[in-house]
N, C-alpha and C positions, 0 to 999 in steps of 0.2 A: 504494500500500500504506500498512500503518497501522495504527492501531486509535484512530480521531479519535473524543474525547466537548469534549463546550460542557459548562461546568459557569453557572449564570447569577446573579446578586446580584440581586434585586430591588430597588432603591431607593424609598423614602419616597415620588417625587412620580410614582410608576410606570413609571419608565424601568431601562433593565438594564443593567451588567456582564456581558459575558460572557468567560470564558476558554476559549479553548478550547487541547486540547492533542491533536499532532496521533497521539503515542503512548497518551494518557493513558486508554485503555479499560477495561485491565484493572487490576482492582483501586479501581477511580473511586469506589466506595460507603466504600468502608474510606478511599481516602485522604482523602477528604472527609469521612468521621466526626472522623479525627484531626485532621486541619485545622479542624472546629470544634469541637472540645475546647481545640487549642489558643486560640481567639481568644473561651474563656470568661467571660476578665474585662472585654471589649470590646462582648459581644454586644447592649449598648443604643445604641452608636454606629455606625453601620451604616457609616462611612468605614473607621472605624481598623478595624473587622470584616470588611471586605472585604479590605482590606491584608495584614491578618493571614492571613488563610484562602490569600488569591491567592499568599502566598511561601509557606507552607507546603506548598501544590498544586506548585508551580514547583519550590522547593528546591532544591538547587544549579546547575541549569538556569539560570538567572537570564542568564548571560554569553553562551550560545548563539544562534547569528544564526537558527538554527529549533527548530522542533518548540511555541513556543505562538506565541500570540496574545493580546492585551485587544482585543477591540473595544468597539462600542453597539450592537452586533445581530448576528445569528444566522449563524455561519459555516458548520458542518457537526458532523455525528456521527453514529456508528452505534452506540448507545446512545440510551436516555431519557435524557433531559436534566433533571439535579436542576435546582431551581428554588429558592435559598436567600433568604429573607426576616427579614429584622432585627425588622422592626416586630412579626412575628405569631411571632419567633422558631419556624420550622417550614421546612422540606423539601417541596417536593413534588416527586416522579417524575412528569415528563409524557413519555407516548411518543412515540417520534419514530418517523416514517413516511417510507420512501423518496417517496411517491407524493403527499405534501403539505409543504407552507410548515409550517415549525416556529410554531406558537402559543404561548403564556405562558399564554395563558388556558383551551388546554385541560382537557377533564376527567383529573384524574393518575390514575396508577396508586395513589396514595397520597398521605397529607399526614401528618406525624410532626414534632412537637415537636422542637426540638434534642436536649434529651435522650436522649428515647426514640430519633429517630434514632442518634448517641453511643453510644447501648448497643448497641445491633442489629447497627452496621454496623462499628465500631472496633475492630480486633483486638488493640492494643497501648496500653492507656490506663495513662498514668501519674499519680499522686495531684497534687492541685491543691491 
């Protein structure tokens, strides 16, 4: 049981971050808008942005012996797996399929700006 989403960081020389969290299902859009709201004034350094973003996803979790993981490649989820990018600052949604290998380079369901993601998806935005 569960409700397992991978959220992913793209890195500069194309390799990934990924987090996954084994509850983290519901609500994964919104808490990832907020999580990169928070890591606004960061979002040209793709280390300290990932940092940022990964404890804000986490949040008091931190101390727990379960429920996430960091790895360098593709654990599990039942969810589309955001795909967060520093360089092109953008999102994309790529679907995830029980019956294939998780790709990066799939075709997404979308691709959104930080921002425009941030507004769409953020329920609780406070002034910067």
């Amino acid at each position: 049981m569960g409700d397992r989403a991978t959220f992913v960081f793209e890195q500069g020389d194309g390799d990934g971050v990924y987090l996954y969290g084994h509850w983290a299902g519901e609500g994964m859009m919104n808490t990832l808008a907020e999580a990169i709201s928070k890591a606004r004034p960061r979002w040209n350094d793709e280390g300290y942005a990932t940092r940022i973003i990964i404890s804000q996803i986490i949040g008091n979790d931190w101390t727990e012996e379960t429920g996430w993981g960091i790895t360098t490649y593709f654990c599990d989820s039942e969810h589309s797996v955001p795909v967060i990018n520093f360089q092109t600052q953008t999102v994309r949604l790529i679907p995830k399929s029980w019956d294939t290998v998780f790709d990066i380079s799939a075709e997404p369901k979308f691709v959104m700006g930080f921002e425009a993601f941030v507004n769409k998806f953020a329920k609780y935005l406070t002034t910067v």
